[in-house]
C-alpha positions in Angstrom: -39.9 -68.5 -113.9 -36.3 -69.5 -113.5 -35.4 -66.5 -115.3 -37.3 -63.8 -113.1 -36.0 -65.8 -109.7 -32.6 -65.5 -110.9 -33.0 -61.6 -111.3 -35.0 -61.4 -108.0 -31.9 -63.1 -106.3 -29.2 -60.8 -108.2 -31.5 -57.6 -107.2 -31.4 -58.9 -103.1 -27.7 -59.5 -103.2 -27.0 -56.2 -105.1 -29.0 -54.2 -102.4 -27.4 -56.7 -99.6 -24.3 -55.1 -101.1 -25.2 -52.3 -100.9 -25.6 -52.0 -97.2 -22.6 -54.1 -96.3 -20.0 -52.6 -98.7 -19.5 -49.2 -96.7 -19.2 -51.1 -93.4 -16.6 -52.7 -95.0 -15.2 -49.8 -96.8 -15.1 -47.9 -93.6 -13.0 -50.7 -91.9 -10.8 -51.1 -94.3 -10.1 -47.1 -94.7 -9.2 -47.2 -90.6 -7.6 -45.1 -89.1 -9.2 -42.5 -91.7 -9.5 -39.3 -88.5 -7.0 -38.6 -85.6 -6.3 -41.1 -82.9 -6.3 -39.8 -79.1 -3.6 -41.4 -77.4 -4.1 -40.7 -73.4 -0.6 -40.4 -71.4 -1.4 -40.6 -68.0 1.6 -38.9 -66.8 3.9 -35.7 -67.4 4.6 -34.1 -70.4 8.6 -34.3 -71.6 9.2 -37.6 -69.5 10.3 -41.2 -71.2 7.0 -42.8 -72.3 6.0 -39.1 -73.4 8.9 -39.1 -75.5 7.9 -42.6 -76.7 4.7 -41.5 -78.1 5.8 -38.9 -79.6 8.5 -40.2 -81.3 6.1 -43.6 -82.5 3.1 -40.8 -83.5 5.7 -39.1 -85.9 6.6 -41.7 -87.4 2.2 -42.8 -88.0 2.5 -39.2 -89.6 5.1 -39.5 -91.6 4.8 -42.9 -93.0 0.8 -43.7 -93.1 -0.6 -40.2 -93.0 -1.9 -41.0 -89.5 -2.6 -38.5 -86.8 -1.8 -39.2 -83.6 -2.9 -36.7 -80.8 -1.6 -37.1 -77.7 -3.6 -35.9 -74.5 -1.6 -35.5 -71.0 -3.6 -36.1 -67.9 -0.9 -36.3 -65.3 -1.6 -37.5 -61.6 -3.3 -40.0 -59.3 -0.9 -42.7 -60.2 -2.6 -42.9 -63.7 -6.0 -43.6 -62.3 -8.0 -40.5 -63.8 -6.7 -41.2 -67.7 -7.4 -45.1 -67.4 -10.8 -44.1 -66.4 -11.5 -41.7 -69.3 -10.4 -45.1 -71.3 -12.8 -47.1 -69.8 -15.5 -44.2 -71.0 -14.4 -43.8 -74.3 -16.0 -45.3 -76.9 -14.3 -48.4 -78.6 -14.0 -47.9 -81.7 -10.1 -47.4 -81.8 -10.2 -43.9 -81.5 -9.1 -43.7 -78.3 -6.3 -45.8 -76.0 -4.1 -44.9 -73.6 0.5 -45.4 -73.4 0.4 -46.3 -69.4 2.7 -48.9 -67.3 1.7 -52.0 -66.1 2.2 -50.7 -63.0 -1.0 -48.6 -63.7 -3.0 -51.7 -65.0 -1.7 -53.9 -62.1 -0.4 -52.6 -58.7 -2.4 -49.3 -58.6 -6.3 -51.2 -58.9 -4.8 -54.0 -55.7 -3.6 -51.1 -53.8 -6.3 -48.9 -54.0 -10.1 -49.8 -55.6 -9.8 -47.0 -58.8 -13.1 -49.1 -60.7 -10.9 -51.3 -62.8 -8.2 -53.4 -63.4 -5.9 -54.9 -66.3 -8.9 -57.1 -67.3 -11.4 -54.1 -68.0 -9.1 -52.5 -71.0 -8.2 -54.5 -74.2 -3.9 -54.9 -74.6 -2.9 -53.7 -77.9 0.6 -53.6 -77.9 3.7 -54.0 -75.6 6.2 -50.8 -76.5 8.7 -50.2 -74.3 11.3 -51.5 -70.6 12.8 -49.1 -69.3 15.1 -49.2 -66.6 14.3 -47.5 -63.3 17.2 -46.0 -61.6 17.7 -44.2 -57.8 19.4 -40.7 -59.1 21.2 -38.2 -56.9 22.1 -34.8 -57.7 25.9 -35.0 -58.4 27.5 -32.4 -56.5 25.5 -34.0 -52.9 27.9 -35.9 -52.2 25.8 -39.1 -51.5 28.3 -41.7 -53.5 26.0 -44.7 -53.4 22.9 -46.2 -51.7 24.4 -47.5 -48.4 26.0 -44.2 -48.2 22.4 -42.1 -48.3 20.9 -44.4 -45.5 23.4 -43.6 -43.6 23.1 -40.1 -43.8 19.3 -40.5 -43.4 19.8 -42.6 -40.2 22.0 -39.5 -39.0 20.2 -36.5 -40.2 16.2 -37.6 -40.0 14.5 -35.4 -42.0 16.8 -34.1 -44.1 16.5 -36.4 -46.5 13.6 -38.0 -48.9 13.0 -40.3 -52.1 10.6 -38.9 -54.9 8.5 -41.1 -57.5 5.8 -40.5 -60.1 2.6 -41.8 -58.3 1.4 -41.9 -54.8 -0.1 -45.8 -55.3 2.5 -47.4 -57.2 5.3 -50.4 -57.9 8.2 -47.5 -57.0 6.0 -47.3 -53.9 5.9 -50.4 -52.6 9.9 -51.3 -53.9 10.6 -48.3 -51.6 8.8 -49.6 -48.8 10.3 -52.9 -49.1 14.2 -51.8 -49.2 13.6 -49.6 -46.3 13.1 -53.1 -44.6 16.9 -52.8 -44.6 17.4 -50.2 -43.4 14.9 -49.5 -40.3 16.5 -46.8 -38.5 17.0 -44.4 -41.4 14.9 -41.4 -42.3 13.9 -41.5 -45.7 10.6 -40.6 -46.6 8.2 -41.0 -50.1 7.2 -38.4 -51.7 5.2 -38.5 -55.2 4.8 -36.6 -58.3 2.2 -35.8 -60.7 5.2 -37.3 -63.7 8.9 -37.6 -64.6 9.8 -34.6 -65.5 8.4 -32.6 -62.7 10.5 -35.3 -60.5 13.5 -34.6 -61.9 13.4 -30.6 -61.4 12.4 -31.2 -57.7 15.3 -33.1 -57.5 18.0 -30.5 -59.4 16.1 -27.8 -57.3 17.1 -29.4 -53.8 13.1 -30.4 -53.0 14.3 -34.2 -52.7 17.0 -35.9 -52.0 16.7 -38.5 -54.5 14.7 -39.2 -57.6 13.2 -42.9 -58.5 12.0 -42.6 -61.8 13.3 -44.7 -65.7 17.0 -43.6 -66.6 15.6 -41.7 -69.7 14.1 -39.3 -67.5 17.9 -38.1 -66.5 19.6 -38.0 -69.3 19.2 -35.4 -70.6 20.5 -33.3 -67.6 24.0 -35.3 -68.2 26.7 -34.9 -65.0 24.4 -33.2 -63.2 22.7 -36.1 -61.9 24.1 -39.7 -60.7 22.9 -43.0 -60.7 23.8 -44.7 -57.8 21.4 -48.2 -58.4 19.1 -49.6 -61.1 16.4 -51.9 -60.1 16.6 -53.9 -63.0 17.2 -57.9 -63.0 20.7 -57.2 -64.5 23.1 -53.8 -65.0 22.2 -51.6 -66.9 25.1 -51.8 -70.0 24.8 -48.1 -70.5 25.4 -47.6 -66.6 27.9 -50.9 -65.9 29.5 -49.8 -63.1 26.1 -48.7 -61.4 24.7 -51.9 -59.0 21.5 -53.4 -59.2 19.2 -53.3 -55.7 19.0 -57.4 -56.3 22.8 -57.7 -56.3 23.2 -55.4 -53.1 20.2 -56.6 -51.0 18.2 -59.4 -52.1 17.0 -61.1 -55.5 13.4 -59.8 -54.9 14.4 -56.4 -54.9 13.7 -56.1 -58.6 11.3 -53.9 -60.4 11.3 -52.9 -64.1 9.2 -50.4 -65.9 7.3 -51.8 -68.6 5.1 -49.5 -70.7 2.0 -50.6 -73.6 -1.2 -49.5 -75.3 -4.3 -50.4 -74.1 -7.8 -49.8 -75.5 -11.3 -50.1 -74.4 -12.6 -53.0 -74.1 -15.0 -54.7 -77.2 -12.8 -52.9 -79.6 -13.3 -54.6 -83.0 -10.9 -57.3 -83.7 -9.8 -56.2 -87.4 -8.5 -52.5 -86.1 -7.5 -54.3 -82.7 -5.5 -56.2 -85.6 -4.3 -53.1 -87.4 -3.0 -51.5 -84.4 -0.9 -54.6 -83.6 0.6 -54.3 -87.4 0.9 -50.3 -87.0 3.0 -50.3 -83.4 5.3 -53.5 -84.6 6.2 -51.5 -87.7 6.8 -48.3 -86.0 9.5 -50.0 -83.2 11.2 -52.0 -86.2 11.9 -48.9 -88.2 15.5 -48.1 -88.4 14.8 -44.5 -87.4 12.6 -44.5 -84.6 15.1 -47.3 -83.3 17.9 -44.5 -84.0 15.7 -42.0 -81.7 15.1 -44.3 -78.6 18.1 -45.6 -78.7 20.2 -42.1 -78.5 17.7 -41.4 -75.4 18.1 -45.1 -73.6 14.6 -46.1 -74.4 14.4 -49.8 -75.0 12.3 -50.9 -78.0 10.4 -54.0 -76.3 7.1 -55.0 -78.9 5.1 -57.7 -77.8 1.5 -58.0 -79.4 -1.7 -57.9 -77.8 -1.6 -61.2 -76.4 1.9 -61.3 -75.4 1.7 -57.7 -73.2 -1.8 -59.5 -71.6 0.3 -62.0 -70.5 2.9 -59.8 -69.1 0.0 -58.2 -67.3 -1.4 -61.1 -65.4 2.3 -62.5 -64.9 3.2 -58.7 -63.7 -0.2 -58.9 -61.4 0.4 -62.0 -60.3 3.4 -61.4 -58.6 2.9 -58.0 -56.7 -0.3 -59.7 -55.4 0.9 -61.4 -52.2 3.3 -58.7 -51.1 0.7 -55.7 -52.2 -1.4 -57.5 -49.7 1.2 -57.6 -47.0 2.7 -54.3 -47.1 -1.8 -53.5 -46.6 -1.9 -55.4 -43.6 1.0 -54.1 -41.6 -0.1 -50.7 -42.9 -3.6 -50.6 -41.8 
């Protein structure tokens, strides 16, 4: 009797085994097809050139295909919300700024906010910077508002996103500068900024420093809205030293997936993008374009989140009320 209980038992766990074993298998063999990574803005601008630079090395070191899908426009709103449809099994996140998780949804209701994705990984800071084309003879920020306060009009500002942090930073140093002319004018992404800028469309260009670059002298910096200088631009001011310590915004960029995502790839995501930024080559690569390796794991870049939500919250809800 012992005997044939002892088999009947070994038979139940083979055939438990049986069933779990391939779950397990498949977990363990994950990523084993593509990943869709969503960039909700232009093609060829800085956190473009960060994916692609992180999904080459997934190729080249794990095998791991990485396909990244642009859907430029409406401040990031229409690829978040093909995130929140997608299924979440891993397959599908999204490279956006927390100023798509966070000042976009309190600005305008877009059916989410930060809390409705999963964070996966913290990537990137880059450092936003007011660019002018170099031959316009605007030599720094006081110097443009006042030829805007002379010449209404003539001049304008251009940012990626019509709801967004450059917005509302825009809005809030014009404060200091009430009787010039300078209006706001978005764009669908970085690079499509930029050209508007080199082709005359815009006076000036708000966008991270990456994204002008690579047009060298054609283009100067004339203030970074970072918390300190910029030490590849030294001699260029910070907004906060010129005009007021609040005057600070900083571009922050991360992966976020769906939400219910399964805690072991949630896990193995974490492990893949913390590798990728601490290889010596892809450090190499952001480095020679100004991009600013930042990882911070899941956790850590949902902290930065709510801390990053937290703090446009009451003057997002200001700037609504004497807009109305």
């Amino acid at each position: 009797m012992k005997r044939r209980l002892f088999i009947s038992a070994c038979a139940l766990l083979a055939l438990a085994m049986a069933f779990v074993t391939p779950a397990r298998q498949a977990d363990a063999a994950y990523p084993d097809r593509p990943i869709t990574l969503i960039m909700p803005f232009g093609t060829g601008n800085a956190p473009d050139t960060t994916a692609r630079i992180i999904a080459e090395y997934f190729q080249s070191k794990h095998g791991i295909t990485m396909l990244i899908v642009s859907k430029p426009g409406g401040s990031g709103i229409p690829g978040l919300i093909d995130l929140l449809k997608a299924k979440p099994d891993g397959y599908t996140l999204c490279l956006t700024s927390a100023n798509a998780l966070t000042v976009v949804p309190q600005v305008k209701p877009c059916g989410f906010t930060y809390k409705d994705f999963t964070s996966v990984a913290q990537l990137a800071v880059f450092t936003m910077g007011w660019g002018v084309k170099s031959d316009s003879g605007i030599t720094s920020v006081d110097d443009l508002m006042a030829k805007a306060k002379a010449h209404p009009k003539k001049y304008s500002l251009g940012s990626p996103g019509s709801l967004t942090a450059q917005r509302f930073f825009h809005a809030q140093l014009m404060k200091h500068f009430p009787d010039s002319d300078l209006p706001y004018v978005p764009y669908d992404g970085g690079a499509e900024l930029v050209t508007a800028l080199l082709g005359n469309h815009i006076s000036v260009a708000y966008t991270p420093i990456p994204n002008m670059l690579p047009h060298g002298d054609a283009i100067r910096i004339i203030a970074v809205s970072s918390r300190e200088r910029d030490p590849n631009y030294p001699d260029v001011p910070t907004f906060a030293e010129l005009y007021g310590k609040d005057l600070v915004f900083e571009s922050i960029y991360g992966v976020v997936a769906p939400k219910n995502i399964p805690a072991d790839r949630l896990q193995r995501l974490e492990e893949l993008f913390k590798e990728a930024l601490a290889d010596p080559g892809v450090k190499e690569k952001m480095a020679n374009l100004y991009i600013t390796p930042g990882y911070l794991s899941g956790k850590e870049f949902g902290d930065v989140l709510k801390s990053y939500n937290d703090f446009f919250a009451d003057p997002i809800k200001q700037y609504l009320e004497q807009n109305k």
